[in-house]
C-alpha positions as CSV (number, residue, x, y, z in Angstrom):
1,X,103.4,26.2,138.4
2,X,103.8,26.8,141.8
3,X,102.7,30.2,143.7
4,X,104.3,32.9,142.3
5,X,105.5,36.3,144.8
6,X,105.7,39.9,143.6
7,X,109.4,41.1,145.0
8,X,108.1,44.0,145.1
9,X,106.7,43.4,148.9
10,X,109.3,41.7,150.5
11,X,107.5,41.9,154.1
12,X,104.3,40.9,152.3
13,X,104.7,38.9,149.4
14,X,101.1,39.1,148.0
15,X,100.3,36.5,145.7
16,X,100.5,37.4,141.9
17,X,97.4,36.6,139.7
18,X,98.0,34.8,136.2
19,X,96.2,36.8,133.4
20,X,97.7,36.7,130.1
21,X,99.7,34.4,128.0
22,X,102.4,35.6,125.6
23,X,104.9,33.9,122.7
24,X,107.4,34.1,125.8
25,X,105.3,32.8,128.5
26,X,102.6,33.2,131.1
27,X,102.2,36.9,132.6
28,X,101.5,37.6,136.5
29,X,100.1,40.7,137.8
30,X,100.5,41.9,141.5
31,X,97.0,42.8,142.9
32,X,98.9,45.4,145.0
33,X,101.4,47.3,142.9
34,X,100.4,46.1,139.4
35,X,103.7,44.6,138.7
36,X,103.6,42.4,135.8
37,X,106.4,39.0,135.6
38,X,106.7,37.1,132.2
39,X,107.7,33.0,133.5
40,X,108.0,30.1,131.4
41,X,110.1,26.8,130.8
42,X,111.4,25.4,128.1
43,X,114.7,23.1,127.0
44,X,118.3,23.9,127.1
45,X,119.3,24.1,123.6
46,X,123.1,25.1,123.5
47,X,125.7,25.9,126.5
48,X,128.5,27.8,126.0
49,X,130.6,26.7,128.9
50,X,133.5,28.8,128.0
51,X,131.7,32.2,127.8
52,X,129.2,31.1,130.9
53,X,125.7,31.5,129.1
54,X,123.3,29.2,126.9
55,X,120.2,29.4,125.5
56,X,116.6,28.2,125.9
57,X,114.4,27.1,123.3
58,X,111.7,29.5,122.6
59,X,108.4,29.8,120.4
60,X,110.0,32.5,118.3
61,X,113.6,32.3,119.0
62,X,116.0,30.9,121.6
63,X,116.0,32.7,124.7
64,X,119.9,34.3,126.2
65,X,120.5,33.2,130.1
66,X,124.1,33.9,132.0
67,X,125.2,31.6,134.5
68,X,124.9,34.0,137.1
69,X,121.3,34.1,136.5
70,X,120.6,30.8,137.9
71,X,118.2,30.5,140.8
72,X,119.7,27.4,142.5
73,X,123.2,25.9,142.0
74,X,123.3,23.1,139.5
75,X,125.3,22.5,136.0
76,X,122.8,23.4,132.9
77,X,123.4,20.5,130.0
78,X,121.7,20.5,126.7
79,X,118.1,18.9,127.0
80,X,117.3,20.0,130.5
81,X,114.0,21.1,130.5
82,X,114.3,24.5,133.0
83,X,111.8,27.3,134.2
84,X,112.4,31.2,134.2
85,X,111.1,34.5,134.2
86,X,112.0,36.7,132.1
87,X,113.8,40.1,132.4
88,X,113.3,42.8,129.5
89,X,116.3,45.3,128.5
90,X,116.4,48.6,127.2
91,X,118.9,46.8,124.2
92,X,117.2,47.3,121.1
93,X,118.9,43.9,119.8
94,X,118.7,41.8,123.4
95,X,114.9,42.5,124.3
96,X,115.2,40.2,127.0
97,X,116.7,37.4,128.5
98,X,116.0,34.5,131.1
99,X,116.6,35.2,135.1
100,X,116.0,32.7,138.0
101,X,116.7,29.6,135.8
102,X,116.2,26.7,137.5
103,X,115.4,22.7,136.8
104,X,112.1,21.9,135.8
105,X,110.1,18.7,136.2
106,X,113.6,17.1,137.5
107,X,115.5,18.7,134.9
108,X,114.4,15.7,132.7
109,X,112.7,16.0,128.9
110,X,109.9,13.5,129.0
111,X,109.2,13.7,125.2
């Protein structure tokens, strides 16, 4: 993965450090404020074009994103291999969902 930035310091942009890895992805600390971002990628498993969202395979279970939460314009399709990061809610039944999607590895599934 490319260098991940804490948004945090937008005049600095210190480099985050990758420490853990989780069921939803790897976890970055920022050095400076201690700010921690979940990012992972993963496939496109469903779109509902209609309603503007899809979902992402995930180890557990399939991971919400909106439309608006994609980093870069481009049309999502079932199969494209994406990355995110991940945003956590204070929703007891939506814990989290996918921010910043954008196309991975050209958007293409090599398996």
């Amino acid at each position: 993965m490319a260098r991940v930035y804490c948004k945090q310091h937008k005049d600095r942009m210190p480099v985050m450090i990758p420490f853990h890895r989780n069921s939803l992805g790897q976890e970055y600390i920022c050095a400076v404020c201690s700010a921690v971002r979940v990012f992972n990628t993963g496939q496109i498993v469903n779109i509902v074009s209609k309603g503007r969202y899809g979902f992402i395979k995930g180890e557990k279970e399939n991971i919400f994103f909106s439309f608006r939460n994609l980093a870069i314009p481009f049309t999502p399709r079932i199969g494209m291999i994406v990355s995110y990061e991940i945003a956590f809610l204070d929703d007891p039944v939506k814990k989290y969902h996918a921010i910043d999607v954008s196309p991975a590895k050209g958007g293409i599934n090599e398996n």
